[in-house]
C-alpha positions in Angstrom: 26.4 17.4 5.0 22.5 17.5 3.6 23.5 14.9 0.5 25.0 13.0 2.9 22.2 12.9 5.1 19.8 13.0 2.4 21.6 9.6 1.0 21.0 7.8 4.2 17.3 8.6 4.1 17.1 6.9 0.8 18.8 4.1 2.6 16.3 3.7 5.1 13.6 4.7 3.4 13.9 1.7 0.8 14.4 -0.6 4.0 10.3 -0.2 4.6 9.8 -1.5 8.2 8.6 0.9 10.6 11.8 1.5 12.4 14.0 1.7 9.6 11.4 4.9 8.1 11.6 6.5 11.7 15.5 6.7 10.6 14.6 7.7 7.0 12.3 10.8 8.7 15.3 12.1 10.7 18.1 11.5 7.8 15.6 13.7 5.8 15.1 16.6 8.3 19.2 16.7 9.4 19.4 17.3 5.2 16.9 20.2 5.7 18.1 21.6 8.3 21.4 22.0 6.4 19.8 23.3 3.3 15.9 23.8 4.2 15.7 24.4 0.4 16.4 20.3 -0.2 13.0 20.0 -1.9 14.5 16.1 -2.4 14.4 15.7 1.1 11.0 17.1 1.7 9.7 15.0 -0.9 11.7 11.9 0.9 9.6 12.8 3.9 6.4 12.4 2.4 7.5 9.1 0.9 8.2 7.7 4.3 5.3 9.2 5.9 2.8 7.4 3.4 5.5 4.1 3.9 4.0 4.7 7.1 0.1 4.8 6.9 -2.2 2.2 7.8 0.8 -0.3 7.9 1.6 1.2 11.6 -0.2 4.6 12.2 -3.4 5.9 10.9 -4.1 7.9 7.3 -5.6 11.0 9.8 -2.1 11.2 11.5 0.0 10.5 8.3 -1.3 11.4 5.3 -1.7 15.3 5.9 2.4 15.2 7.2 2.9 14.0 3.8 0.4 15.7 1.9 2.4 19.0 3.3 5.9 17.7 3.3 5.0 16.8 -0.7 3.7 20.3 -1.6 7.1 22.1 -0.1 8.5 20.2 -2.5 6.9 20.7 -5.4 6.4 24.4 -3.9 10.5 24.3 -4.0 11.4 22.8 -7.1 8.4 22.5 -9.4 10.9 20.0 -12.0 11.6 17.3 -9.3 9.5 14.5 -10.5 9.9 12.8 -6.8 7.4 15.9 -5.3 4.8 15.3 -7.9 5.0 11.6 -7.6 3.9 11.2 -3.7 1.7 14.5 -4.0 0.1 12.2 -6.4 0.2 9.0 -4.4 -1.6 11.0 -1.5 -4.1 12.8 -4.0 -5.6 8.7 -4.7 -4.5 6.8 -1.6 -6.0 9.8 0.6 -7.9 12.6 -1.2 -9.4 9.8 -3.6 -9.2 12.7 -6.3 -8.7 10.4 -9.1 -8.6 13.2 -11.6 -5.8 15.4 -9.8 -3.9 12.0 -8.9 -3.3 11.2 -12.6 -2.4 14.8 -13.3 0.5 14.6 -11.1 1.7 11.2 -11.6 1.8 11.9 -15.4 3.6 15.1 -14.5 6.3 13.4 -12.5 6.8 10.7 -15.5 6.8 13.3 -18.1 9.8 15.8 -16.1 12.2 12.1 -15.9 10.6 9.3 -17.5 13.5 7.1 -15.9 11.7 7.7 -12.0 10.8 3.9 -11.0 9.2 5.6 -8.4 6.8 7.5 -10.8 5.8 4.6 -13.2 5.1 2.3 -9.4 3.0 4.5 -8.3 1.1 5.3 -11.5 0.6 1.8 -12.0 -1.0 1.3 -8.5 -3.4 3.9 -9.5 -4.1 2.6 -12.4 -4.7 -1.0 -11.3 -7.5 0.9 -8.7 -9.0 2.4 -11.7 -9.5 -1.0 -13.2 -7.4 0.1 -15.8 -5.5 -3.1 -15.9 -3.4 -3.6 -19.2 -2.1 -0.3 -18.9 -0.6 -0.8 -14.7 1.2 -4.3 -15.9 2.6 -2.0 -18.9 3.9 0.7 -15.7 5.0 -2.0 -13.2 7.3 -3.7 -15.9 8.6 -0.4 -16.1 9.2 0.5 -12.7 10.8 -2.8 -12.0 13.1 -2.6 -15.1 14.1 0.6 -13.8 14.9 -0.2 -10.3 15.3 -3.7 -9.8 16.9 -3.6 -6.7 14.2 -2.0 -5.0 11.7 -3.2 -2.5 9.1 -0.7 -2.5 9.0 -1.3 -6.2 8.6 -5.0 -6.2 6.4 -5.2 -3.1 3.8 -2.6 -5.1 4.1 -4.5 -8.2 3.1 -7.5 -6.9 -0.1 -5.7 -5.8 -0.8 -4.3 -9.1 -0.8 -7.9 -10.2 -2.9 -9.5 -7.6 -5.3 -6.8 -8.1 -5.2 -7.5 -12.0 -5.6 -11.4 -11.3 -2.4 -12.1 -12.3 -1.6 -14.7 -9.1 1.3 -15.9 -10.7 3.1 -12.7 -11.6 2.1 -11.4 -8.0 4.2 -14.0 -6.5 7.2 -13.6 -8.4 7.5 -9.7 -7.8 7.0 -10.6 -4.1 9.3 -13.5 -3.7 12.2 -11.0 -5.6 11.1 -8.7 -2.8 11.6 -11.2 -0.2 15.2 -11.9 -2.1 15.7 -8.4 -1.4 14.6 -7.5 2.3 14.1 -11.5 3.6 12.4 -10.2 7.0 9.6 -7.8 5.9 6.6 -9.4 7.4 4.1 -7.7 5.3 5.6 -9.2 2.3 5.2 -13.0 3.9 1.1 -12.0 4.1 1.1 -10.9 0.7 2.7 -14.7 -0.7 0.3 -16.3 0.9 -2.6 -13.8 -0.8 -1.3 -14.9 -4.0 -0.3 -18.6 -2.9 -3.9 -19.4 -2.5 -5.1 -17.5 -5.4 -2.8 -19.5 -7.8 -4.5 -22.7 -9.8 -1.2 -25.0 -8.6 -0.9 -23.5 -4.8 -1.6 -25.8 -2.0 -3.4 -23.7 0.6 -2.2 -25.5 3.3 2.0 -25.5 2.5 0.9 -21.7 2.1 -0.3 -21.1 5.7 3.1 -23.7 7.0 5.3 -20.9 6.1 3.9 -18.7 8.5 6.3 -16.5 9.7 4.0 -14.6 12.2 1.9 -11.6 11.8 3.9 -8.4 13.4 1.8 -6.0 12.8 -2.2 -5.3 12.9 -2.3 -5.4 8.8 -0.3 -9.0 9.1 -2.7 -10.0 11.2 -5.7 -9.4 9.5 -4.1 -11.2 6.2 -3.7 -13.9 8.3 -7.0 -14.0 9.3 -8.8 -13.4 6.1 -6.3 -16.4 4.9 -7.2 -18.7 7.6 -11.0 -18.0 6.5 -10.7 -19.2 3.0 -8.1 -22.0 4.1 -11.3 -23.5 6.7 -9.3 -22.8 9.8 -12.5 -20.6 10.6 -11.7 -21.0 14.5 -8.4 -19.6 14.4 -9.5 -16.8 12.1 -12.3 -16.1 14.5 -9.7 -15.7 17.1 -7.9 -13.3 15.4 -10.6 -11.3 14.6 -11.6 -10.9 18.4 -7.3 -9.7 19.2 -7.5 -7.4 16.2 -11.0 -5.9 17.7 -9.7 -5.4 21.0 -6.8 -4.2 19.3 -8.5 -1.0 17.5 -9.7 0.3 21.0 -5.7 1.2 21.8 -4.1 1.6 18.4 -5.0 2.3 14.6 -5.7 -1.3 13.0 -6.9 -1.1 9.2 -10.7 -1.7 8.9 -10.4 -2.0 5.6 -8.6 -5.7 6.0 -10.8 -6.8 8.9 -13.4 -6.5 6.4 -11.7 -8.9 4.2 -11.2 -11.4 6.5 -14.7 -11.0 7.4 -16.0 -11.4 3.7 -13.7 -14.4 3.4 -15.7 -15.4 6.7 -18.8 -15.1 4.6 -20.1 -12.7 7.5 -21.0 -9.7 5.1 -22.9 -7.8 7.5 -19.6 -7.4 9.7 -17.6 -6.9 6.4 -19.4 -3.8 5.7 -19.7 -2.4 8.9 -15.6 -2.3 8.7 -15.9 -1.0 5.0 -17.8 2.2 6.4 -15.0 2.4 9.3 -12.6 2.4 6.7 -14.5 5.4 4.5 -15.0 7.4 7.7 -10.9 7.0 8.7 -10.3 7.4 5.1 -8.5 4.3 4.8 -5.7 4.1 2.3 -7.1 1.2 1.3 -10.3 2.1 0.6 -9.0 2.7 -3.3 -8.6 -0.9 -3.6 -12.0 -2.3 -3.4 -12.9 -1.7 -6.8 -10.8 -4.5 -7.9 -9.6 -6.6 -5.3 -10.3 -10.1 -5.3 -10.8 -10.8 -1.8 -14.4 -8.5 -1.6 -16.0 -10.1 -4.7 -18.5 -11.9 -2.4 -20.1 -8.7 -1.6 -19.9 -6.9 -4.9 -23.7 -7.2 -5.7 -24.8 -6.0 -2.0 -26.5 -2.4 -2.5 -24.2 -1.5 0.6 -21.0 -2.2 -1.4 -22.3 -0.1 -4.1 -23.0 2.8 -1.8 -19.5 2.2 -0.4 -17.8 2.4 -4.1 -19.9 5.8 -4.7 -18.5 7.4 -1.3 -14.7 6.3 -2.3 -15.3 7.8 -5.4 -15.7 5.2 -7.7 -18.9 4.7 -10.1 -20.5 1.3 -9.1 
């Protein structure tokens, strides 16, 4: 009964939308309740709680759930790699402990080398650190490993916008379309790359809207409609996603992009410090991504870099 309930958390777990990791949550806990020794499920947990972050609910709510769930696991099986992997993945998304981050990551790849999970989310951190050559090494791994998966492909893409790779970052997105055809957050992500690419038209980009179904498809949208000119309509975004925050967790940390992309980098740093004071899991990102390099020689950004973590 607990490996089959643990198998259909993996199921729904690698579906990704918000609904779909609601079912992976209770798949995982029927498993522990049959065997509350399932470290595998505890560590399935904690992967769909920080599925869950900033996409749909906020890092204060999620991220200690999965910070705990992570440590039974490791607490329960110190050799399952899965348990060090997203006790990692919270240590750099969350803690911003770079330093204990790599230690676990490296500690899941070392106990099974053939975890995609563990090489996906080593290369995320290490496309955060700047450390660029060696995440496109780790997300050809990950990907060679598990193919089929969309959490894999999704996150390599990232690692390869962040690394300015436009062109790689759309293939590894459009194989994650192939895969799960109506995740929305993967539509906002093609079009990041779309307009980054030297042979993208930015208009056919924004046509193939699909429509923004969450606050963090929103702001993409926005931030896109910026840098396309349609400054009006990214304006009135803006104002929804504003009003939006007041009733539910939106992501600062992408209002602030769209706001750079705006060119109004007053407000774009006023949602940076939002993001450090919710602790953001995308906070780690703005040493390297693209989208905030209008604001990288304001002393503000700097300031904001020390406070993640990060030496300006």
């Amino acid at each position: 009964m607990a490996q089959e309930a643990f198998l259909r958390g993996r199921y729904h777990l690698n579906k990704g939308d918000e609904s779909e990791l609601g079912k992976s949550i209770d798949a995982f806990s029927e498993a522990l309740a049959a065997d509350p020794q399932d470290a595998r499920s505890y560590a399935g947990i904690a992967a769909a709680y920080v599925a869950l972050t900033d996409y749909y609910n906020s890092p204060a709510q999620m991220m200690p759930l999965a910070r705990a769930a992570a440590e039974q696991a490791v607490r329960l099986d110190q050799t399952l790699a899965d348990g060090h992997v997203w006790l990692g993945a919270v240590r750099f998304l969350y803690d911003w402990n770079w330093s204990g981050a790599e230690e676990e990551l490296a500690r899941a790849i070392e106990l099974n080398p053939a975890s995609g999970d563990a090489h996906l989310w080593y290369s995320v951190f290490l496309a955060q650190m700047g450390r660029t050559t060696e995440a496109m090494a780790e997300t050809r791994q990950a990907a060679a490993l598990d193919p089929l998966s969309v959490a894999v492909r999704f996150n390599a893409g990232w690692v390869f916008y962040l690394a300015r790779q436009s062109e790689q970052a759309l293939e590894q997105w459009r194989k994650a379309l192939d895969l799960e055809p109506n995740l929305g957050t993967l539509h906002t992500s093609i079009w990041l790359a779309y307009l980054k690419t030297d042979t993208g038209d930015p208009v056919a980009a924004v046509r193939e809207e699909p429509g923004g179904s969450t606050p963090l498809d929103l702001a993409t949208v926005a931030g896109i409609y910026a840098t396309t000119g349609r400054r009006a309509e990214a304006e009135k975004l803006l104002t929804i996603l504003s009003q939006l925050s007041v009733s539910r967790y939106v992501c600062p940390y992408e209002i602030a992009t769209a706001h750079a992309a705006l060119g109004r980098h007053d407000d774009a740093i006023k949602w940076l410090r939002k993001g450090v004071d919710e602790r953001s899991v995308c906070m780690p990102d703005m040493k390297m991504d693209p989208r905030l390099d209008s604001l990288r020689a304001d002393p503000r950004f700097q300031h904001l870099l020390r406070d993640v973590g990060f030496s300006p």
